[in-house]
C-alpha positions as a Python dict, from the first residue, in 0.01 Angstrom:
ca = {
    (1, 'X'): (0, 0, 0),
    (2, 'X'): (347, 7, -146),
    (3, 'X'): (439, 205, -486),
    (4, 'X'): (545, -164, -631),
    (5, 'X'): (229, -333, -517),
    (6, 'X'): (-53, -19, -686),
    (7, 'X'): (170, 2, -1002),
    (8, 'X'): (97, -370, -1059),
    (9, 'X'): (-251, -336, -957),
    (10, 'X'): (-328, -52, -1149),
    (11, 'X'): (-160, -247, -1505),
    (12, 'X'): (-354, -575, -1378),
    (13, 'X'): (-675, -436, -1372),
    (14, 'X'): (-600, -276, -1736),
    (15, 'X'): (-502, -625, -1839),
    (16, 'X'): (-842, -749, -1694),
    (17, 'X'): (-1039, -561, -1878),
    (18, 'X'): (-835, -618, -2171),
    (19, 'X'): (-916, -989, -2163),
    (20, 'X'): (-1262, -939, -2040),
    (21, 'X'): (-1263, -746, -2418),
    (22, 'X'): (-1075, -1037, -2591),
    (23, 'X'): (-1344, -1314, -2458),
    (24, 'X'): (-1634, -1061, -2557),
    (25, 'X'): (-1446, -1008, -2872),
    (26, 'X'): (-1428, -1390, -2934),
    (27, 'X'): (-1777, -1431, -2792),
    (28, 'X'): (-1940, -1192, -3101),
    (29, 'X'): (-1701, -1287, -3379),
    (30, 'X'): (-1749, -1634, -3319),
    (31, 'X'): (-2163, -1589, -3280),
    (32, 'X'): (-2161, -1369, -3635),
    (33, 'X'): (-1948, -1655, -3793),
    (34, 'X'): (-2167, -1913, -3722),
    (35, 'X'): (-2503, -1736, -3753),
    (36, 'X'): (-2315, -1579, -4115),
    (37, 'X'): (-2243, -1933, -4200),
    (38, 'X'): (-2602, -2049, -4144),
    (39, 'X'): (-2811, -1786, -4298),
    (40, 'X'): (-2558, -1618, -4603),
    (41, 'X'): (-2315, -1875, -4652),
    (42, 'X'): (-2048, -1669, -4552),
    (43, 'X'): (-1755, -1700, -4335),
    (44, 'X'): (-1542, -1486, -4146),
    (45, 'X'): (-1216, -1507, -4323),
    (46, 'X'): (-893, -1672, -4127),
    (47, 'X'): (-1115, -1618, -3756),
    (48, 'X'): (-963, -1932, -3606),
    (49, 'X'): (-643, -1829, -3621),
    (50, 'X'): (-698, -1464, -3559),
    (51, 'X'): (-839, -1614, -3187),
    (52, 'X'): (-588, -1791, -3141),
    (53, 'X'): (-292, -1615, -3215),
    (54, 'X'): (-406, -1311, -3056),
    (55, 'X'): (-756, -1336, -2876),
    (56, 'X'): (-675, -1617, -2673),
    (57, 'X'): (-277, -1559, -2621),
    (58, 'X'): (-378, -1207, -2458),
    (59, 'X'): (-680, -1401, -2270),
    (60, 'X'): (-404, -1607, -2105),
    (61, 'X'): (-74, -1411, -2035),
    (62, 'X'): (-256, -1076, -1968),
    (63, 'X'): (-430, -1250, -1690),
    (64, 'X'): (-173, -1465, -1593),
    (65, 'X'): (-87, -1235, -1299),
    (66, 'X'): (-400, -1070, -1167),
    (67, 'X'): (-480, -1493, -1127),
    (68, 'X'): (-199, -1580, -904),
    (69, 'X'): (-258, -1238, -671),
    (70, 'X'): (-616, -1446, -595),
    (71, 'X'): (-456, -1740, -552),
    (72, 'X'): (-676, -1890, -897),
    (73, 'X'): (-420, -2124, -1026),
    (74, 'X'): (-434, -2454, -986),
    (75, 'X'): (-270, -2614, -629),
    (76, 'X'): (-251, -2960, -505),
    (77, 'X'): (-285, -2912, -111),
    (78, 'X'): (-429, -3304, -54),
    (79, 'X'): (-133, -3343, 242),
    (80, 'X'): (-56, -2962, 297),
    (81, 'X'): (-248, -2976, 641),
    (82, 'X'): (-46, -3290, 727),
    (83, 'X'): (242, -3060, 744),
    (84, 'X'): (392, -2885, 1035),
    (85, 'X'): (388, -2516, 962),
    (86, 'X'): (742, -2447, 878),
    (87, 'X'): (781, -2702, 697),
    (88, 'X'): (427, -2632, 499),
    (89, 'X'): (552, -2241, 497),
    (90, 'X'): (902, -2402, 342),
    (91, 'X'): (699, -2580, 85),
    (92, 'X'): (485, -2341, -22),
    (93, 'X'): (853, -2093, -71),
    (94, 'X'): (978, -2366, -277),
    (95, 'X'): (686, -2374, -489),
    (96, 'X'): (730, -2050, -557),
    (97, 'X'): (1048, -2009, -645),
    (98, 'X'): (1019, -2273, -862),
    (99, 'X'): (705, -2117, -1055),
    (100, 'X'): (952, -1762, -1060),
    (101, 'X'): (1214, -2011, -1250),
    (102, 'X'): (969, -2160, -1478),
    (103, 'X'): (824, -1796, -1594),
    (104, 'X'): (1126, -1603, -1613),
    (105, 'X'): (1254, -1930, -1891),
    (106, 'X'): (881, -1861, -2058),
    (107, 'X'): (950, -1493, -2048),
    (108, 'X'): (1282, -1512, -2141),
    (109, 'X'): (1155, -1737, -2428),
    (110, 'X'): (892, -1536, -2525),
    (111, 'X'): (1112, -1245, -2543),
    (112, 'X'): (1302, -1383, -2822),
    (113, 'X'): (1027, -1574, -3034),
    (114, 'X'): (891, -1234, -3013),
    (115, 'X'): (1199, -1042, -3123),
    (116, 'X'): (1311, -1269, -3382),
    (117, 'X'): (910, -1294, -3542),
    (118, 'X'): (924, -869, -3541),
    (119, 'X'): (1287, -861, -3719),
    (120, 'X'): (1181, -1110, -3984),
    (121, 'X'): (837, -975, -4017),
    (122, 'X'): (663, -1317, -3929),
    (123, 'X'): (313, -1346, -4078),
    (124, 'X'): (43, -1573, -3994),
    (125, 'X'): (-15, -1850, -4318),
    (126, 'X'): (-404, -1715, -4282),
    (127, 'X'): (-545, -1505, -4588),
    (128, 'X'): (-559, -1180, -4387),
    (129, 'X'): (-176, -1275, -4331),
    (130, 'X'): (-173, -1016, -4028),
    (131, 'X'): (177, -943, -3818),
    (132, 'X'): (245, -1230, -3478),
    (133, 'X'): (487, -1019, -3291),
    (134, 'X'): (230, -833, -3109),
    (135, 'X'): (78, -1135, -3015),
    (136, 'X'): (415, -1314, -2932),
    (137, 'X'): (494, -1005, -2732),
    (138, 'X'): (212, -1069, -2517),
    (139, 'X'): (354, -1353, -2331),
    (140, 'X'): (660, -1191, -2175),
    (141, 'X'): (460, -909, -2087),
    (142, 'X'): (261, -1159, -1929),
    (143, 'X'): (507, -1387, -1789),
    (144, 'X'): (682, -1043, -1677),
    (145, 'X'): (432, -906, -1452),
    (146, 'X'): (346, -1249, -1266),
    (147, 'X'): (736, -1269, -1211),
    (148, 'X'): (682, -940, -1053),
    (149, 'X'): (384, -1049, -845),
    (150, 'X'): (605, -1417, -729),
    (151, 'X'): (928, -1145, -630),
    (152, 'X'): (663, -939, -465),
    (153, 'X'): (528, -1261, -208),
    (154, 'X'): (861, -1367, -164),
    (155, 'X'): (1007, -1033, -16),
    (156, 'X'): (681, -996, 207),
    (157, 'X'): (709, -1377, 314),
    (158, 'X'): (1115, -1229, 430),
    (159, 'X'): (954, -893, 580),
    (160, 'X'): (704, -1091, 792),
    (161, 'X'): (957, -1357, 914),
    (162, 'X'): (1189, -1043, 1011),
    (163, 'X'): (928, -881, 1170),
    (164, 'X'): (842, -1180, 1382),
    (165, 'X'): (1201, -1296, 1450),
    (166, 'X'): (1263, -891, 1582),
    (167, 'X'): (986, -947, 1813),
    (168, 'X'): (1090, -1254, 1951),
    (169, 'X'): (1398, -1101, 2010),
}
């Protein structure tokens, strides 16, 4: 295993368990609101938006990555074994490349919503009026690391072909 491929490992699984806290998190805050709500009349202030803007941002992005090294995202492959195998192995390069352009705009994107929200000091409109460039900062980390794991495929899809086009030779 290369240096590359156990750094990103190593962050991925930290980002796992991360999320794996964020849904837990959102799992009891959610359970004391409502059973607060029921039995005291009382509700956790501005809890929506606190899961959203942060809870479920890092639930997304952070795991982003670790999703597309299982190969969890979402593929339509109704004619892929119609397809003669270089031209399915073409495909399938395409795809990617296109997913690296997509998430290196999001990143790119997310870079600068997050800047821009830390230099002005952006503050959610809840009561608890709590700081969104952490939370904006999660996507590009996000984004970031997946564009990482997409670079990572590519190079070993070249690697391979080179090693089987030096054999044939």
């Amino acid at each position: 295993m290369n240096m590359l491929q156990l750094v990103l490992t190593r962050i991925e699984r930290v980002f796992v368990v991360v999320a794996g806290g964020s849904i837990m998190l959102m799992m009891l805050l959610t359970t004391f609101d409502l059973l607060s709500r029921k039995f005291l009349d009382y509700s956790i202030p501005s809890l929506y938006e606190f899961t959203e803007d942060y809870l479920m941002v890092g639930l997304v992005f952070l795991t982003v990555s670790f999703v597309y090294t299982q190969g969890g995202h979402v593929r339509v492959t109704l004619f892929e074994h119609y397809l003669p195998r270089p031209i399915a192995t073409a495909w399938e390069k395409l795809h990617q490349l296109m997913a690296l352009v997509l998430f290196l705009f999001i990143m790119a994107k997310g870079w600068d919503a997050a800047i821009q929200a830390y230099e002005f000091n952006e503050r959610s409109n809840s009561v608890l009026a709590y700081p969104l460039a952490p939370s904006l900062m999660l996507v590009p980390i996000g984004c970031a690391l997946l564009c990482l794991r997409i670079l990572q495929a590519l190079f070993n899809a070249l690697k391979i072909k080179d090693a089987h086009d030096a054999a044939a030779d």
